[in-house]
C-alpha positions as CSV (number, residue, x, y, z in Angstrom):
1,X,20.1,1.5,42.3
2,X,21.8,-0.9,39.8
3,X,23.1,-0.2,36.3
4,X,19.8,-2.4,35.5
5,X,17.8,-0.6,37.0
6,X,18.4,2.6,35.5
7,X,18.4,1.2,32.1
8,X,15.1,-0.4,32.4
9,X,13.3,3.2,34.1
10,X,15.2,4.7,30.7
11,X,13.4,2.3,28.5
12,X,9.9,3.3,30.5
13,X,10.4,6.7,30.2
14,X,11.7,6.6,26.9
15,X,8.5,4.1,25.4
16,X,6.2,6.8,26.9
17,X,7.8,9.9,25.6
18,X,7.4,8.4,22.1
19,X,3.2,7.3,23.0
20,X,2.9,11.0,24.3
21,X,4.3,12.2,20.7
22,X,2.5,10.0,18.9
23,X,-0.8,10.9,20.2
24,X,-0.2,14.7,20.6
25,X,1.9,14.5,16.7
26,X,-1.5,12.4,14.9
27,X,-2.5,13.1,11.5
28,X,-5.6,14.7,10.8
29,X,-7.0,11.8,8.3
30,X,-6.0,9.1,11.0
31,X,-7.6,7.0,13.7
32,X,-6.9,8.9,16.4
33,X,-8.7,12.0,15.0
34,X,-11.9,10.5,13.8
35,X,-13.6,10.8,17.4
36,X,-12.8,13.9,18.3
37,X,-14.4,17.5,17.8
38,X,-12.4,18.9,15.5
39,X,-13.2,16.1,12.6
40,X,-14.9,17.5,9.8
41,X,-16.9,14.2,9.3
42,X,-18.2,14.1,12.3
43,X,-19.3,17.6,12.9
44,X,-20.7,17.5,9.2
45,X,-22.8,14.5,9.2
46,X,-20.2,12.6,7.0
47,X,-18.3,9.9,6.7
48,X,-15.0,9.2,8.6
49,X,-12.3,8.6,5.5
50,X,-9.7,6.7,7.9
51,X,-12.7,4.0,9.0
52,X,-13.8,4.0,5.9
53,X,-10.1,2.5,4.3
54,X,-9.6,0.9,7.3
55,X,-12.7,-1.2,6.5
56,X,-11.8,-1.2,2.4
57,X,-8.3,-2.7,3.4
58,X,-9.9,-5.4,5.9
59,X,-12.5,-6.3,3.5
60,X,-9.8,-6.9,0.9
61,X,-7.6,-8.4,3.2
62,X,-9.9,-11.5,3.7
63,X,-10.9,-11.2,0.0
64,X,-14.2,-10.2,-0.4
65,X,-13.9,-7.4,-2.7
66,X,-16.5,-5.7,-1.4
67,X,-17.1,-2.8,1.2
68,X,-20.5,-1.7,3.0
69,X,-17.9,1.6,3.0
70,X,-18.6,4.3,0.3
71,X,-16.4,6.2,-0.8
């Protein structure tokens, strides 16, 4: 195995390490969150708050001003 080799099966296992920490480290008002059972919203009937900026921002973004979001 060549010095390139092993830097590039570092780099690999290195990249995934950090997607692994990402996922398992997620904030509760993110993304990642919003799908799963433990979110509030979505047991409760109520709105997601990370979709709901996400879709503020992009409405802003391309300058609308306005959201079908509520707040």
């Amino acid at each position: 195995m060549s010095p390139i080799d092993v830097i590039i099966v570092l780099a690999v296992v290195a990249v995934t390490v950090l997607c692994v920490r990402a996922v398992v480290s997620g904030k509760a008002d993110g993304c990642s969150t919003c799908g799963e059972t433990g979110c509030s919203a979505r047991n409760g009937g109520g709105r997601c708050k990370a979709a709901d900026d996400m879709l503020r921002r992009a409405n802003e973004a391309f300058g609308s001003g306005q959201s079908s979001a509520k707040p």
